[in-house]
N, CA, C and O atoms as a Tripos MOL2 file, in Angstrom:
@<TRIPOS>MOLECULE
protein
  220   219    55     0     0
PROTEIN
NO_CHARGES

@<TRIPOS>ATOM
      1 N          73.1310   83.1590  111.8340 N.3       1 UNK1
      2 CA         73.3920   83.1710  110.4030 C.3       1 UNK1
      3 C          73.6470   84.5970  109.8990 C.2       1 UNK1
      4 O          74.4220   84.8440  108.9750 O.2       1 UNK1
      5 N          72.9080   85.5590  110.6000 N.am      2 UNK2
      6 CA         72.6990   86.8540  110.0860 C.3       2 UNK2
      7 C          74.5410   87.3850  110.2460 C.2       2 UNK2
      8 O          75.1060   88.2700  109.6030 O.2       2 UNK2
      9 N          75.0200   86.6410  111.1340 N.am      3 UNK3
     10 CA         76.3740   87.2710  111.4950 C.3       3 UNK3
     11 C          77.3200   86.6320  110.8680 C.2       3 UNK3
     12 O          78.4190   87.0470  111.2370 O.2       3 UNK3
     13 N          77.4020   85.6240  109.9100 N.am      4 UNK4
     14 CA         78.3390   85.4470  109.4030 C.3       4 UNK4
     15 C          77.8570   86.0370  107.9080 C.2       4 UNK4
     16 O          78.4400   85.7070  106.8760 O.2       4 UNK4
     17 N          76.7980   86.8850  107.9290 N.am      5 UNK5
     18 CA         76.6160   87.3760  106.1380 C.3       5 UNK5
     19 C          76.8880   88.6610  106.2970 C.2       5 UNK5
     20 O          77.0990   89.3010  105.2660 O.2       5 UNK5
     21 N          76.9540   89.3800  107.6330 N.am      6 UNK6
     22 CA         77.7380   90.3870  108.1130 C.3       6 UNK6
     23 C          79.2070   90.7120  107.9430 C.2       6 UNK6
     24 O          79.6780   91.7680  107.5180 O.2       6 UNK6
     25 N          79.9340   89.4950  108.3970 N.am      7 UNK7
     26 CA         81.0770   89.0490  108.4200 C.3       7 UNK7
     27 C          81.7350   89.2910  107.0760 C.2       7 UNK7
     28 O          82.7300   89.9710  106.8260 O.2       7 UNK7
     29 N          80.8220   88.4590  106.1210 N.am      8 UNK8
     30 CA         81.7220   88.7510  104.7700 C.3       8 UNK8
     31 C          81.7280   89.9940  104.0770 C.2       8 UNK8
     32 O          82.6310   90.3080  103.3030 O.2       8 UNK8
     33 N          80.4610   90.9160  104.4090 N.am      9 UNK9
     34 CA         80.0300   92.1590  103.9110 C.3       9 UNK9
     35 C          81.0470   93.2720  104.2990 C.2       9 UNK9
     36 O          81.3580   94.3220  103.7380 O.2       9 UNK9
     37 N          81.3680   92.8080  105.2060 N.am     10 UNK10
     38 CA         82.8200   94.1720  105.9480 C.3      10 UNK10
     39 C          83.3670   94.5620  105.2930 C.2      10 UNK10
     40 O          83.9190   93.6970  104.6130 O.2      10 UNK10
     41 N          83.6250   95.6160  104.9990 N.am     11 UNK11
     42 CA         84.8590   95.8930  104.0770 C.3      11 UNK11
     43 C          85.7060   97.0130  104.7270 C.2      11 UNK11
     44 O          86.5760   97.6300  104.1140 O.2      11 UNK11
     45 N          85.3590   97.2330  106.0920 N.am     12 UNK12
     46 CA         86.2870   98.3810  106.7660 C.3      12 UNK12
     47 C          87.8550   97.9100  106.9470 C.2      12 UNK12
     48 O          88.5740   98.8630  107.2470 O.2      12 UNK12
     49 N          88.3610   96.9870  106.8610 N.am     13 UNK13
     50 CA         89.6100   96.4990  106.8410 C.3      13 UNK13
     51 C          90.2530   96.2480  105.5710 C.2      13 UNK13
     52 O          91.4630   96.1220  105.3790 O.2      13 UNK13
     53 N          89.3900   96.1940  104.7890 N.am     14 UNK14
     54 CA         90.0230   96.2280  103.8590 C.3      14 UNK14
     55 C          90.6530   97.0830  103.0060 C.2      14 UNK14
     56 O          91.3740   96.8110  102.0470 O.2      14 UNK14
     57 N          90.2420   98.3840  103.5370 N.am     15 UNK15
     58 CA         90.9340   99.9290  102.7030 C.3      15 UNK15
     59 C          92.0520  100.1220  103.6220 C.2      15 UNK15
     60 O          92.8840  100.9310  103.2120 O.2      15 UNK15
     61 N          92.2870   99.5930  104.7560 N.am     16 UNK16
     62 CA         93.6600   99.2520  105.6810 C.3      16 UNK16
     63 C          94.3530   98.6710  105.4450 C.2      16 UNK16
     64 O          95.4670   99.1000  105.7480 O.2      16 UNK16
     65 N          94.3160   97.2120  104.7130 N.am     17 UNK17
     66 CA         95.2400   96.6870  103.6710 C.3      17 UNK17
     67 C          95.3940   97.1860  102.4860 C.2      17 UNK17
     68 O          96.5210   97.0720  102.0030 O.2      17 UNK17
     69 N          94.4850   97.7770  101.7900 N.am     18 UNK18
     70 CA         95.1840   98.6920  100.7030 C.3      18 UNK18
     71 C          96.0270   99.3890  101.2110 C.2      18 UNK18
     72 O          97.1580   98.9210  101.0750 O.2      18 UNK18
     73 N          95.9750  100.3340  101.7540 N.am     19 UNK19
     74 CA         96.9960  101.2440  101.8330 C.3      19 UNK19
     75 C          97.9950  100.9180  102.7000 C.2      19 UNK19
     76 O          98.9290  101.7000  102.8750 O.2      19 UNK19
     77 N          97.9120   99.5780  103.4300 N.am     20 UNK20
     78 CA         99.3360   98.8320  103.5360 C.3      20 UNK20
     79 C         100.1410   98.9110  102.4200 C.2      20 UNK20
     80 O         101.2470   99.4490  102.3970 O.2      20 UNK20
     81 N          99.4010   98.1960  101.1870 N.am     21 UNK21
     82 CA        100.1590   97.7610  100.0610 C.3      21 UNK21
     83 C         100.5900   98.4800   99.1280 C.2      21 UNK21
     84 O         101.4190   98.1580   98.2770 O.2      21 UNK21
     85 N          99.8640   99.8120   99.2910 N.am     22 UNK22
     86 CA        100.1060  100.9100   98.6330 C.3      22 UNK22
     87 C         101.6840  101.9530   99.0320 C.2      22 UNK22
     88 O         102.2800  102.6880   98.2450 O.2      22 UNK22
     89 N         102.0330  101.6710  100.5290 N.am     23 UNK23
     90 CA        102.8960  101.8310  101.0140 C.3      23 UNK23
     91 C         103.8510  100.9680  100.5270 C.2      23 UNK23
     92 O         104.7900  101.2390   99.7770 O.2      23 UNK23
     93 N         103.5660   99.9850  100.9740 N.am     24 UNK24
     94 CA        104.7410   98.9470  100.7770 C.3      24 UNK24
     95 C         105.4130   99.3580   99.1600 C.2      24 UNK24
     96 O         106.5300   99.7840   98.8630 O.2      24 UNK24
     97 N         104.4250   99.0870   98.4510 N.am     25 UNK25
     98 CA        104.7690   99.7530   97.0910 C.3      25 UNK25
     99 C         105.6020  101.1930   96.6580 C.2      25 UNK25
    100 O         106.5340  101.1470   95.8560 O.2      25 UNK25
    101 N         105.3110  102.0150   97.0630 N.am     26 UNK26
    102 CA        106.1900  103.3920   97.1820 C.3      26 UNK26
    103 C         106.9590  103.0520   97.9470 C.2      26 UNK26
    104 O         108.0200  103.1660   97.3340 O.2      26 UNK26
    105 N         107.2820  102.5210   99.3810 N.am     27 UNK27
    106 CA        108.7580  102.2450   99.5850 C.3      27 UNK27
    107 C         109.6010  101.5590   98.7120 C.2      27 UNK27
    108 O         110.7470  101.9400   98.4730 O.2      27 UNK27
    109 N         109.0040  100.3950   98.1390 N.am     28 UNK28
    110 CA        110.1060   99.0140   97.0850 C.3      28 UNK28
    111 C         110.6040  100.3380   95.9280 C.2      28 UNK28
    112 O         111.8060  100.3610   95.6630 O.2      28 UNK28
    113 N         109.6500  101.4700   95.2210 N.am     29 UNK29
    114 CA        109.4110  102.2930   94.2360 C.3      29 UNK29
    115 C         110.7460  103.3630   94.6060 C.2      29 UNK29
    116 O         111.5580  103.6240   93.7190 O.2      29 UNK29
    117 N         110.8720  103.8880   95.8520 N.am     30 UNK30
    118 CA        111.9340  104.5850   96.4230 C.3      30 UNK30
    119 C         113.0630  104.0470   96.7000 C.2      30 UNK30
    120 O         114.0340  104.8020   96.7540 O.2      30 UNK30
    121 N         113.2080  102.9720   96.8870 N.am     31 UNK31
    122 CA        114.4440  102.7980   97.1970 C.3      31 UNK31
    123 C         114.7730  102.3850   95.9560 C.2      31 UNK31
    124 O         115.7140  103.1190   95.6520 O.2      31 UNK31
    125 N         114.5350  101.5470   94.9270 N.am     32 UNK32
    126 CA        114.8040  101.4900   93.1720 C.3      32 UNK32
    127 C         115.2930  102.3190   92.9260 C.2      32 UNK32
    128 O         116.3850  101.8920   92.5510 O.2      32 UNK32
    129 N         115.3050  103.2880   92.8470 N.am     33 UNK33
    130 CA        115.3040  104.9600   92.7530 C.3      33 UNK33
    131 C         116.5940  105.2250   93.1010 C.2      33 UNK33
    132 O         117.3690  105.6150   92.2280 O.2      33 UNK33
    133 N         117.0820  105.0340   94.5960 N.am     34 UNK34
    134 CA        117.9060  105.6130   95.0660 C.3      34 UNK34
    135 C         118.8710  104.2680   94.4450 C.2      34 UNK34
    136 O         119.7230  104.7010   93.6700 O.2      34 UNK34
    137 N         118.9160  103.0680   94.5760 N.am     35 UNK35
    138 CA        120.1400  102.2230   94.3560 C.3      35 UNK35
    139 C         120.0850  102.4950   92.8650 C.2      35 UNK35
    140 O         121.2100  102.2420   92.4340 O.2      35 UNK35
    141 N         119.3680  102.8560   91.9720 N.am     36 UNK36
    142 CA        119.6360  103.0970   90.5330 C.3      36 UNK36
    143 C         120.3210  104.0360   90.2330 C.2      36 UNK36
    144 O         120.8420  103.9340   89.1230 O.2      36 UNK36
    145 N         120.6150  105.2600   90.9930 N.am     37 UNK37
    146 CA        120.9700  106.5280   90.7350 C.3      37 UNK37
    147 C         121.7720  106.8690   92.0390 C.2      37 UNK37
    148 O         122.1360  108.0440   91.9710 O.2      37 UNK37
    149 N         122.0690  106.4310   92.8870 N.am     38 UNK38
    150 CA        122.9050  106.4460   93.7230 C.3      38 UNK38
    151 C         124.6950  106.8160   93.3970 C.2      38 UNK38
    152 O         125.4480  107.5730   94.0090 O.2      38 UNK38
    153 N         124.9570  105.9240   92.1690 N.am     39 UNK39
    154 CA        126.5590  106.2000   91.9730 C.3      39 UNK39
    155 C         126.4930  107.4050   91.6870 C.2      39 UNK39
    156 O         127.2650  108.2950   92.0460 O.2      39 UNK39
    157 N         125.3010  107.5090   90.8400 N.am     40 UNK40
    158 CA        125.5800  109.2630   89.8050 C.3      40 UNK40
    159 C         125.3870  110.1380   91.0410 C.2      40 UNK40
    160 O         126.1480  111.0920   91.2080 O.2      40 UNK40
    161 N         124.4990  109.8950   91.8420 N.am     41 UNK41
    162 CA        124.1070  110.9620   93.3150 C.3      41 UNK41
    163 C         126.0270  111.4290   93.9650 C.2      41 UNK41
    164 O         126.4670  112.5090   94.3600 O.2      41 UNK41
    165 N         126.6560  110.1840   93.8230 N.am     42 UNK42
    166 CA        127.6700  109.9930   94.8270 C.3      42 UNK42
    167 C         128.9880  111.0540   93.7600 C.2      42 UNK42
    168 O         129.8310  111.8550   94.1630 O.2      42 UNK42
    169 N         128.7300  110.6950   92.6390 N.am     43 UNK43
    170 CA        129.7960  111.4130   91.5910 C.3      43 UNK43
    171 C         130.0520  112.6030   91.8500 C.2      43 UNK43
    172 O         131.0700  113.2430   92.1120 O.2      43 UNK43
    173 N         128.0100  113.0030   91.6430 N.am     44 UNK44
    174 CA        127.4370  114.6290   91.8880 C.3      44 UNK44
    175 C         128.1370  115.3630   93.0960 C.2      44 UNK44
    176 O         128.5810  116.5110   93.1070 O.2      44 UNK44
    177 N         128.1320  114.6040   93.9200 N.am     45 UNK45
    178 CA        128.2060  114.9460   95.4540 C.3      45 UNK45
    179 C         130.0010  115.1110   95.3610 C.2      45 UNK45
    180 O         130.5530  116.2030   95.4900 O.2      45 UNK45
    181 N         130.5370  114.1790   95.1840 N.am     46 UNK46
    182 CA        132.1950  114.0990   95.1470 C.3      46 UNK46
    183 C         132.5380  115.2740   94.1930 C.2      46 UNK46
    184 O         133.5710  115.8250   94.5720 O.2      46 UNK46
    185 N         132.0320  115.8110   93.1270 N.am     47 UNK47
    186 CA        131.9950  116.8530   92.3470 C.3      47 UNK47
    187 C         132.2760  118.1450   92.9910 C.2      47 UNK47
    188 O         133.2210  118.9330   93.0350 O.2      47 UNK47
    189 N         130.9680  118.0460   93.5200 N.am     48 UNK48
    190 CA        131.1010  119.3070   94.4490 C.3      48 UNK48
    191 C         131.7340  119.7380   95.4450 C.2      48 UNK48
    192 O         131.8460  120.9160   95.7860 O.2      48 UNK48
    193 N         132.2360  118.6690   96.0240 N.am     49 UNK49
    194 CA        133.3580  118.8980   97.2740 C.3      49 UNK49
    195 C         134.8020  119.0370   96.2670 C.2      49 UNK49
    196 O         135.7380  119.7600   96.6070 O.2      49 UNK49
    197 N         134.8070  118.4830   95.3940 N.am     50 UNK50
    198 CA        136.7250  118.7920   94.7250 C.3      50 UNK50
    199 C         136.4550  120.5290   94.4800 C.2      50 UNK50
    200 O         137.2550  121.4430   94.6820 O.2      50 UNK50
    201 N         135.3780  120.5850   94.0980 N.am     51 UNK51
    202 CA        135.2030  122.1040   93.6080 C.3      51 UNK51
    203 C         135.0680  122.7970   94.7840 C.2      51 UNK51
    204 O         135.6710  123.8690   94.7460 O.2      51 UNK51
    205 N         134.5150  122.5830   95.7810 N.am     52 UNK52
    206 CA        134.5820  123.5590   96.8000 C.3      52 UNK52
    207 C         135.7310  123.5670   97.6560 C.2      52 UNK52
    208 O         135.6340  124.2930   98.6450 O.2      52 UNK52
    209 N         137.0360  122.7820   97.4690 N.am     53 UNK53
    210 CA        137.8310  122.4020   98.2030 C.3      53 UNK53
    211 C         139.3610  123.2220   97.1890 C.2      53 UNK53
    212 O         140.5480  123.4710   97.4050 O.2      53 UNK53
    213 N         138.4980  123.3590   96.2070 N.am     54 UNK54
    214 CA        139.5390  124.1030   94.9500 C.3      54 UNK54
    215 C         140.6330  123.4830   94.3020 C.2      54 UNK54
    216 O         141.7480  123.9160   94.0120 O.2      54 UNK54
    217 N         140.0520  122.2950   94.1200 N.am     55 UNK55
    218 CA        140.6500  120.8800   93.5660 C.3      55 UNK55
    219 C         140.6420  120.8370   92.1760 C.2      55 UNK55
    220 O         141.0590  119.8410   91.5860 O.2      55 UNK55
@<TRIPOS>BOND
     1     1     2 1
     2     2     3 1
     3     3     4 2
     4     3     5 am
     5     5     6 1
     6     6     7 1
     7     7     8 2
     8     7     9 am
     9     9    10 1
    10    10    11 1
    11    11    12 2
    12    11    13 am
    13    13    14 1
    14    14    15 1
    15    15    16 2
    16    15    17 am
    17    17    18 1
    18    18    19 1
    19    19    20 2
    20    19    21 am
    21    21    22 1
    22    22    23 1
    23    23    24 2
    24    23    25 am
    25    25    26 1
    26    26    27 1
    27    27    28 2
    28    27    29 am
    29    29    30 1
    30    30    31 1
    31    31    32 2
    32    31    33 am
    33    33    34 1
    34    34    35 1
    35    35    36 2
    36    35    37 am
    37    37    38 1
    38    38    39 1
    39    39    40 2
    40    39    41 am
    41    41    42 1
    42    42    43 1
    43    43    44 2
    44    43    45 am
    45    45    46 1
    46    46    47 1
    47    47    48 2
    48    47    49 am
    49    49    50 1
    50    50    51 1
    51    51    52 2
    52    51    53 am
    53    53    54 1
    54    54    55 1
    55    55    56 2
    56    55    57 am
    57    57    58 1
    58    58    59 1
    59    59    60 2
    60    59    61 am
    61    61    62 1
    62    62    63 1
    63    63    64 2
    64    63    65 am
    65    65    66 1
    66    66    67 1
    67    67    68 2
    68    67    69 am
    69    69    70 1
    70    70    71 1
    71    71    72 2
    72    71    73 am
    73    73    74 1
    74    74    75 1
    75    75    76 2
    76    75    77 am
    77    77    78 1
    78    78    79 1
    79    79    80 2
    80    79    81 am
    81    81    82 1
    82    82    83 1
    83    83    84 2
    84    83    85 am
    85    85    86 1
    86    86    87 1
    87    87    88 2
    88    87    89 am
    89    89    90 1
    90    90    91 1
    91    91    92 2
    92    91    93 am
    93    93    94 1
    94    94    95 1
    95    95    96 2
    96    95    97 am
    97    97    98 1
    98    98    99 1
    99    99   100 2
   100    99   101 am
   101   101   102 1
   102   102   103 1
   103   103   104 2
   104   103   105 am
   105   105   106 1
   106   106   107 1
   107   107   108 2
   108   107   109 am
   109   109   110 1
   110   110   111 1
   111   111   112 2
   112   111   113 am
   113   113   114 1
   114   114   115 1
   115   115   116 2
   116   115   117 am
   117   117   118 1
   118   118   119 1
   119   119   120 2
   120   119   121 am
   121   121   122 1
   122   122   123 1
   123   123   124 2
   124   123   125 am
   125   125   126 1
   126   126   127 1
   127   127   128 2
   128   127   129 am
   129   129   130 1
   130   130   131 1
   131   131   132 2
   132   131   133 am
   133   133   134 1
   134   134   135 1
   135   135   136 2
   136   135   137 am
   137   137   138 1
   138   138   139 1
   139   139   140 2
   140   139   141 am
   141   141   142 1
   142   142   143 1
   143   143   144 2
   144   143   145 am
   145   145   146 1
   146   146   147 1
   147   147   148 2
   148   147   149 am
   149   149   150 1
   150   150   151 1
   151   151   152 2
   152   151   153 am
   153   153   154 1
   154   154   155 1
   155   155   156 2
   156   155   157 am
   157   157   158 1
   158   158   159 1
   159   159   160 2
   160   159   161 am
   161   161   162 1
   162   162   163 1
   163   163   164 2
   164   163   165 am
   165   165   166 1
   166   166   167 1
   167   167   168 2
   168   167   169 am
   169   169   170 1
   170   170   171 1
   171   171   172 2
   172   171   173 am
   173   173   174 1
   174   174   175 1
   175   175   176 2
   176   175   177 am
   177   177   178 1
   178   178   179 1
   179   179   180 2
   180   179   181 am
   181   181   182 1
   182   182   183 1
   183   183   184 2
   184   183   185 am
   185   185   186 1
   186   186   187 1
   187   187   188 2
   188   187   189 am
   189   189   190 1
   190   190   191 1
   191   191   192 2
   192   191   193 am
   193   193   194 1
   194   194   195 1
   195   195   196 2
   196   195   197 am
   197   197   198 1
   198   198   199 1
   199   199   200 2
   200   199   201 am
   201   201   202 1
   202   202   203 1
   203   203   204 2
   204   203   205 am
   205   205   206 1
   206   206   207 1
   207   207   208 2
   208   207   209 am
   209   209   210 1
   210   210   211 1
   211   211   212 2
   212   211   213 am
   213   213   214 1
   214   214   215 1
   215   215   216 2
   216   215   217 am
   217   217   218 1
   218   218   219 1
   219   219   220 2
@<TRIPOS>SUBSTRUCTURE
     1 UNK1         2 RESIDUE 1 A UNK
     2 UNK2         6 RESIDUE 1 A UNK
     3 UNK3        10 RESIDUE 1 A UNK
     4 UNK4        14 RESIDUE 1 A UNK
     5 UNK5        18 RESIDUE 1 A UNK
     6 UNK6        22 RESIDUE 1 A UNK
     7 UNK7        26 RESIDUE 1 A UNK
     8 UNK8        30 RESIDUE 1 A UNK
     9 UNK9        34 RESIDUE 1 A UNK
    10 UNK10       38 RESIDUE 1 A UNK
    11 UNK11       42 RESIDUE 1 A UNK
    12 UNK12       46 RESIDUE 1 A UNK
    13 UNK13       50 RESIDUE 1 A UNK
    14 UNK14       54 RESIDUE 1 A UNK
    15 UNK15       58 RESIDUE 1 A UNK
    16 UNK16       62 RESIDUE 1 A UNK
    17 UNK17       66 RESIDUE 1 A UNK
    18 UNK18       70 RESIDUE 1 A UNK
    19 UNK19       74 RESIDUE 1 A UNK
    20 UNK20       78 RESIDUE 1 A UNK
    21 UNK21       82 RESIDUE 1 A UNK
    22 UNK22       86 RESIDUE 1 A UNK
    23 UNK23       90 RESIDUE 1 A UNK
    24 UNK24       94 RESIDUE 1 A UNK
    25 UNK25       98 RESIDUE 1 A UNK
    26 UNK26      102 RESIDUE 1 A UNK
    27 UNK27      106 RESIDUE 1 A UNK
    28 UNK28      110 RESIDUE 1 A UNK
    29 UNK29      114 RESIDUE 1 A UNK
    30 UNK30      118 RESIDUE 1 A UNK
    31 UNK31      122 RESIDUE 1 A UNK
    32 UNK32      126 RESIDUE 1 A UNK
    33 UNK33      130 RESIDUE 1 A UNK
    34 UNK34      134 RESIDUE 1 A UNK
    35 UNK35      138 RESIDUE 1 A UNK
    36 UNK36      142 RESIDUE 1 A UNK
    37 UNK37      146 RESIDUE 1 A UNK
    38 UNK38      150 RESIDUE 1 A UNK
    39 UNK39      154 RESIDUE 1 A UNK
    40 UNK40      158 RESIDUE 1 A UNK
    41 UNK41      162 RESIDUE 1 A UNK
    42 UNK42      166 RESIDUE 1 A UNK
    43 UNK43      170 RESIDUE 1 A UNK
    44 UNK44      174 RESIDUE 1 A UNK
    45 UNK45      178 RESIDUE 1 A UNK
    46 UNK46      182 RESIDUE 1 A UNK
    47 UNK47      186 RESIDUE 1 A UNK
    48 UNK48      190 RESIDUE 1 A UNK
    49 UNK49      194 RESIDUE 1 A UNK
    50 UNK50      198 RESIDUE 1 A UNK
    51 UNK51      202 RESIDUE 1 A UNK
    52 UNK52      206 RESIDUE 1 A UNK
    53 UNK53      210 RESIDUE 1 A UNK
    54 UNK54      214 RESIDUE 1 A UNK
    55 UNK55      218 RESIDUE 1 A UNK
């Protein structure tokens, strides 16, 4: 009996799934990021090559 009141008391796995989810979260958070602002990234970027190309 003593080992299944053990069992539920654990909590060492469970700060291992947090910070699964905490990950998971900043990745979904980063890539938002990049597909939101991506065209303007791509404009920026095409910008700078007409100008360095003396366009």
């Amino acid at each position: 009996m003593n080992h299944f009141i053990r069992l539920f008391k654990e909590e060492e796995g469970q700060a291992l799934t947090e910070y699964g989810l905490l990950v998971g979260l900043i990745a979904v958070a980063c890539i938002a990021v990049i597909v939101a602002i991506g065209p303007e990234l791509e404009r920026l970027f095409r910008d700078i090559l007409n100008a360095l190309r003396g366009a």
